[in-house]
Every structure is written in structure tokens, then in C-alpha cells.
N, C-alpha and C positions, 0 to 999 in steps of 0.2 A: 404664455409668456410673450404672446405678439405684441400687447401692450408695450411693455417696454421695450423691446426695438424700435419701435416704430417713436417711442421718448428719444430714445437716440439717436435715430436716423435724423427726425424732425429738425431735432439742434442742431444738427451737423449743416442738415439742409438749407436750414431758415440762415444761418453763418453767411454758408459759400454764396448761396443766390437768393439774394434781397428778393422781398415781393415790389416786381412795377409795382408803380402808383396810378392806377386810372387818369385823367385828363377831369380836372374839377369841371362840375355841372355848374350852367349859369346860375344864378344869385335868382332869386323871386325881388321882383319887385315891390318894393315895404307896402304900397298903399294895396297890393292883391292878399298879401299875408292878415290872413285874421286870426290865426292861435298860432305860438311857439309851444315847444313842449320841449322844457328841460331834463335830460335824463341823465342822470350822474347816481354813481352805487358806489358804495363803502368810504362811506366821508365819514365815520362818526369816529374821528383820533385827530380832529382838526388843531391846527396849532394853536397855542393857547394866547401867542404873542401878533396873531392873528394868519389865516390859514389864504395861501396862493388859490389854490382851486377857488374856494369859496368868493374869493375877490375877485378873481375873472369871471364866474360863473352871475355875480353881480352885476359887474358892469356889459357882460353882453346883454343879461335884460335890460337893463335901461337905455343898454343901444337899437333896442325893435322897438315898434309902438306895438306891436299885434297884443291880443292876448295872451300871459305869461302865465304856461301852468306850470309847474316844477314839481318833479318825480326823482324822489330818494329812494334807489335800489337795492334797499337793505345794507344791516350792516350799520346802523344808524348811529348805535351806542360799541363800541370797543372797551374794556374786551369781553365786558358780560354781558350786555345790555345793562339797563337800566334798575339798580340792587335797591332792596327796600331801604328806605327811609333810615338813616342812620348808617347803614351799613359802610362798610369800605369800597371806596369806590365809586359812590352814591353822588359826590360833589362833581366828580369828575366827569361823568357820565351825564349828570346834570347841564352841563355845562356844553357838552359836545353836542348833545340836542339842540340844543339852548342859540348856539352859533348857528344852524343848518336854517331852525325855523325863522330865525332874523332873516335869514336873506329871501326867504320869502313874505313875510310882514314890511321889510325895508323897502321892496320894489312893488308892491300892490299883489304881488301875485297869489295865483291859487296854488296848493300843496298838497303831494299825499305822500308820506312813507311808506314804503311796503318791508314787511318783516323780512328778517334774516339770521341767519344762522347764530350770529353772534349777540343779537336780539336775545334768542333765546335764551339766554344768559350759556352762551357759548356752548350749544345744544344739548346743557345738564338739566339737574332734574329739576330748578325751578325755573325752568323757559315758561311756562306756559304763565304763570305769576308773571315775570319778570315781562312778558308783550303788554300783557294788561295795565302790570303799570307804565309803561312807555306810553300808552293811549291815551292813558289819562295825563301823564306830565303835557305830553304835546297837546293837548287841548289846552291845559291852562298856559303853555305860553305860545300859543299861535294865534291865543285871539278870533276862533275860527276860519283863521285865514286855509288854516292845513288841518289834518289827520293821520294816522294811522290806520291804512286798511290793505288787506282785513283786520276786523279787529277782535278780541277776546281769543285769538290763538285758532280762529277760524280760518278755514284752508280758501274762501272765496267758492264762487267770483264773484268780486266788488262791482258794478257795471257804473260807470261814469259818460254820460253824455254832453259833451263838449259842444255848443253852438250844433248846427245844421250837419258837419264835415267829420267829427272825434267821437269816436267811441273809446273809452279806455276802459279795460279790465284790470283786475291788480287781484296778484294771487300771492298766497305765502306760502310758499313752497317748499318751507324749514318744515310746515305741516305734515308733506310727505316723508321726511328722513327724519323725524323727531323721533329718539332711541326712549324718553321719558315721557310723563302724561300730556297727553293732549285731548283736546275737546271729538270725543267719538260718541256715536248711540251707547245706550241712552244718557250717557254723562256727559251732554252738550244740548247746546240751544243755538247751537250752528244753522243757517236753512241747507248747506250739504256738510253732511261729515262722516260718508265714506267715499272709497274713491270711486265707485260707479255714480253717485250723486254728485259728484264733484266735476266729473267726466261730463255727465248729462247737462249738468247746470254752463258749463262752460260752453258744450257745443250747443247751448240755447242761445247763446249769448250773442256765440258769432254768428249763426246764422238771421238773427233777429235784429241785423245792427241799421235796417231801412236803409242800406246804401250808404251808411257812413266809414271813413276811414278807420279802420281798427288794432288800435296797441296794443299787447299784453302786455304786462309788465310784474315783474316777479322778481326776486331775486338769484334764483340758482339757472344759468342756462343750459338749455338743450343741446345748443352742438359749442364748441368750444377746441382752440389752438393753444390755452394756457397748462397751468400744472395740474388744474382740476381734471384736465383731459387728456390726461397721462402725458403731457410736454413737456418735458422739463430742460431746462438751461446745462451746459455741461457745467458749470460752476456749481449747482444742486446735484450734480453727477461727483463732483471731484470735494466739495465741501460738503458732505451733507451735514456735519452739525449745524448748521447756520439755520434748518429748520424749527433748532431747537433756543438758538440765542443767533443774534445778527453777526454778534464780534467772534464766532471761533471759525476762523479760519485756519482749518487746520484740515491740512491735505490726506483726503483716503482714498485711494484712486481706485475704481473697479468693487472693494467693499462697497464707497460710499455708491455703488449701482442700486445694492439692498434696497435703500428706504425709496429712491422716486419707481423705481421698478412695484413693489409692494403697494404705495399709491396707484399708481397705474394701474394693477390688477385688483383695485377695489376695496381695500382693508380700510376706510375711510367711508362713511357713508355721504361725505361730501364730498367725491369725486365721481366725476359721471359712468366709472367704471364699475360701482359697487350695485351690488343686486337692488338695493332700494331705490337707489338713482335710475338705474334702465327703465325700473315698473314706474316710477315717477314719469320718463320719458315717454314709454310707453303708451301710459294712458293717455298726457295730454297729448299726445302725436296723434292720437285716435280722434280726438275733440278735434283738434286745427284739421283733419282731412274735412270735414263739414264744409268747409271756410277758411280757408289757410286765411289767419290775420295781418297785413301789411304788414306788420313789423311787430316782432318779439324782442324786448327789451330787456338788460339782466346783466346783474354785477358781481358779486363772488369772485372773479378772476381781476388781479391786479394789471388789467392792461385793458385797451383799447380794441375791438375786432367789430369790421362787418363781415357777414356770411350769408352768402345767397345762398337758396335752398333749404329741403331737408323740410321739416313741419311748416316752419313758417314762410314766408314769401321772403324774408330779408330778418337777419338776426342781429341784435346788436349785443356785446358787451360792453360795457361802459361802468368797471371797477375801481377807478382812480380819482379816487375823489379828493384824498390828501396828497401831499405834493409830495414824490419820490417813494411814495407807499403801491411799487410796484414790480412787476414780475413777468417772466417771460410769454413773449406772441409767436406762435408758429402759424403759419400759412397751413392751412387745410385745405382739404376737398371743396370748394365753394367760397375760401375766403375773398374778398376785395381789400381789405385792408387790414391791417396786423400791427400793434407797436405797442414799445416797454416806453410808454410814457403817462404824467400823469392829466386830466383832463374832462370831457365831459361830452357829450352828442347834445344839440339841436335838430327838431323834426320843424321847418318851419312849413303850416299848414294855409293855402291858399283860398279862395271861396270856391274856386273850380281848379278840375283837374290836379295834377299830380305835385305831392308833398318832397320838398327835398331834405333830406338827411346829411347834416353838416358832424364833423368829428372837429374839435378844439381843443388842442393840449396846450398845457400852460406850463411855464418858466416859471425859476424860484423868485421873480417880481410880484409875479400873479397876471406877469400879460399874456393872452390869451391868442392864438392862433390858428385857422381855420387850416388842416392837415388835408381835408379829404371830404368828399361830400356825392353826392347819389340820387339819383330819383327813386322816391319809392309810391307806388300804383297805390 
């Protein structure tokens, strides 16, 4: 039950004493910057009358010359992923892709989604159908600007080599907590699909990157200060229906401990508390000691967090992709920055030496603003 204490302390804590904000790192000079790397996770319920995030997330590419690759952190499609052809919900989901991949076609840029939970067709039993088709919608309208990868409901690693400087991995990580079918021996054409071959493939990856700067990028992360990581807000303490519909506000004070306490201890195989979430953690932790990768990238949690330490060299989540589609930040062991806002991370990449990491949350205009920012090695 230390889990949920530690849900409770957390709120209490994160309340009384704000996390300082570090002293922002200098800006790169535009003409040293040779790739930006846009990382934003769970955009796909973007407004239909046109979406904040996505419009800031716009305009700051056009504001870099560097090279613009842009990385969707799962979560692509809300709330099933993408439903066959005719189905309910099919338009709509259409659509929500539809918006993500424009802003990459609109600005030149290059793109890749990486799978998520809600991809899965909200991890029932036709996820593994329901990624496939997401690969294929997003090739016919990205024009091959973007992708889907992994693809076919393969667990990765995807390996992407970016100019001289980028290595980027892209893992689907719904792979490891998927309760229905997925591509396993011998019923897959995976090149890994178990987890020691997944393990293996991964710490091939990082150790073989010839000195280039290395992202992961996945959708579920590894260390985590939101709900997924037993945090929860006391208003999810004092309302817990609101899990269930946004509008019941309706006060159970001490009951409503049941349900985030319950998260907390794992009953959820999407939260990092639950036995298949730890062996997920687990093994990739095992892979990143080879080569702890710069920076691990990951959305699932409706907020904003970096975190030094722990598998990777520097963590980021980056879940707010729709505007106000967000949720509690608690400062953890290692955090640098924490907050219940909606937004996006820039890694801008130089031809020598050290990458810095920018955090931009955006207003319900869609202006954009640089919160917080870092070196990372």
C-alpha cells in the first residue's frame, strides 16, 4: 500500500512547495542547429474547429531553418485508434490523423508515429488490426512524408539515422502490456518478437550508434510523476468519478482513495505499477545499461516532465498534445521540471557538441511559449 501514500504525500507535497525552475540554458545559434526534433504525445482528439497545440507546434517549425523531424508519441487516434472502414467512429479518427500528418506535409517535415495504447483500439482485442490499419491510412495521406513505426503491431526497434549527429529508435511499447493478440513466434514476421530478442535488438542498437546522439522514443514511459505513476491530484482523491465522466463532480472523500490508491498498486496494466509494466521496465533498463540513450522520450501522462536519471541519461514526457487534455505533475526523485499544462519538447540538434532540450506550452490561442529548457550530452 506504499504506493498510495506516497499518491498522497506527493499532492500534498507538489501543493505546499512548487518545483524551482532551473535558470534557462542559452538558445543554439540557428545557423549551428542542423535537425530539430519535435516530440509531442497524445494529440489524436485535436479540435475539429482547429487544434492550439498543433498550431503552435506549426509555427515553431517554420520559426527554425534546421532540419524538422517530428515524432507523435502515441495515442495517435482517440479513443480506439483507427476502426475499419465503415465502422463507428472511423470518420472521426480519420480525421484526427488526418490533422497531425498535415502539420507535417504543411512544413516539409519528416514524421513518424509511434504506437500507443489507444492505437490499439484502446488495448481490446482488435489492436493488433486496428495499428495496421493506422500504417496504412498514414501512408496514404502523408505522401511519404511520415509513418507509422513500428509497424504491423511489431514491438521494434525501428533504428532511424538522422544526418552525421541522430540516431532515433521508436519502440511500441503497447507491445509489451497488450492483454489481446499480438505478433509473437511463430505467428509474426517481426525481425524480434520476444522480449529477449527485443532486449537484444535494442542494446544492438544503442551500442552501434558510431558516436551519434541517441533518442528513444516510445510511447509508455519508464520513470514518471503523473497518474500513471501512482500521482494522483487530490481532486482524483476527493472526485473519483470524474475518472469515469469529466462532469460528476460529486464529492467522496477518503472512499474516493479506493480507485487512485488501486491504480497505484497496479490493477491497470497501463500504469508503471502493474507486474507487466515493471518486466517492460525491466528489460528495457537492461538494454539502456549497454548505452544509457541521451534522452528517452514518452507520452501516455497528460503533462509535461523532465527527469534526470534512472535507465536513461535524461527522460522526457511530452503527453499534451490537445489543449487542456491534461493531468497532474509531481516532482520526483530526479525531476527538473514538472507541470499540468498543455504543449510540446524541442531537442534542437547542433553539428558539434551538446543538444539542448526546450519544453513549450501553449495557450488556448495556440501561442506557444518556451517554459524550460536543458542540455542534454
Amino acid at each position: 500500500m506504499w504506493w498510495g501514500a506516497v499518491s498522497v504525500a506527493g499532492a500534498l507535497g507538489c501543493a505546499a512547495n512548487p518545483l524551482a525552475q532551473p535558470e534557462p540554458v542559452p538558445a543554439l545559434a540557428p545557423e549551428t542547429v542542423v535537425t530539430s526534433v519535435y516530440l509531442i504525445g497524445d494529440a489524436g482528439d485535436p479540435d475539429s474547429t482547429g487544434e492550439p497545440v498543433l498550431d503552435a507546434l506549426r509555427q515553431d517549425i517554420g520559426s527554425h531553418g534546421s532540419e524538422p523531424v517530428v515524432v507523435f508519441l502515441g495515442d495517435n487516434a482517440y479513443p480506439r485508434g483507427l476502426p475499419a472502414p465503415g465502422g463507428p467512429g472511423r470518420r472521426a479518427a480519420e480525421f484526427n490523423l488526418a490533422a497531425q500528418a498535415r502539420v507535417i506535409t504543411s512544413t516539409g517535415s519528416r514524421g513518424f508515429f509511434v504506437p500507443g495504447n489507444h492505437d490499439w483500439a484502446k488495448h481490446g482485442d482488435d489492436g493488433w488490426d486496428a495499428i495496421r490499419r493506422q500504417a496504412r491510412f498514414i501512408d496514404s495521406v502523408a505522401a511519404g512524408a511520415a509513418s507509422l513505426e513500428p509497424r504491423d503491431g511489431c514491438p521494434g526497434p525501428v533504428v532511424v539515422d538522422i544526418g552525421p549527429r541522430l540516431r532515433l529508435i521508436l519502440l511500441d511499447t503497447q507491445w509489451w502490456l497488450h492483454p489481446g493478440p499480438r505478433p509473437e513466434h511463430p505467428n509474426s514476421s517481426c525481425a524480434s518478437d520476444s522480449d529477449k530478442e527485443v532486449t537484444d535488438s535494442l542494446r544492438s542498437a544503442l551500442t552501434s550508434s558510431s558516436g551519434r546522439m541517441v533518442v528513444v522514443a516510445q510511447h509508455h514511459p519508464l520513470m514518471s510523476g503523473g497518474v500513471h505513476g501512482g500521482y494522483f491530484g487530490l481532486v482524483d482523491h476527493i472526485f473519483p468519478l470524474r475518472a469515469i465522466k469529466s462532469s460528476l463532480w460529486i464529492p467522496l472523500p477518503l472512499l474516493g482513495s479506493l480507485y487512485p490508491t488501486a491504480r497505484a498498486e497496479g490493477i491497470s496494466s497501463q500504469d508503471l505499477g502493474s507486474r507487466a509494466y515493471r518486466h517492460m521496465i525491466r528489460s528495457l533498463g537492461a538494454a539502456f545499461r549497454a548505452a544509457p540513450p541521451s534522452l528517452n522520450a514518452a507520452g501516455h501522462e497528460h503533462n509535461l516532465q523532465v527527469i534526470e536519471g534512472g535507465p536513461a541519461r535524461l527522460h522526457l514526457v511530452s503527453g499534451t498534445g490537445i489543449y487542456d487534455h491534461s493531468g497532474p505533475a509531481v516532482a520526483i526523485r530526479g525531476t527538473l521540471f514538472a507541470r499540468r499544462a498543455s504543449g510540446f519538447a524541442r531537442l534542437d540538434i547542433p553539428r558539434a557538441g551538446r543538444a539542448r532540450l526546450a519544453v513549450i506550452t501553449v495557450d488556448q490561442m495556440g501561442r506557444g511559449q518556451e517554459v524550460f529548457s536543458t542540455w542534454v550530452e
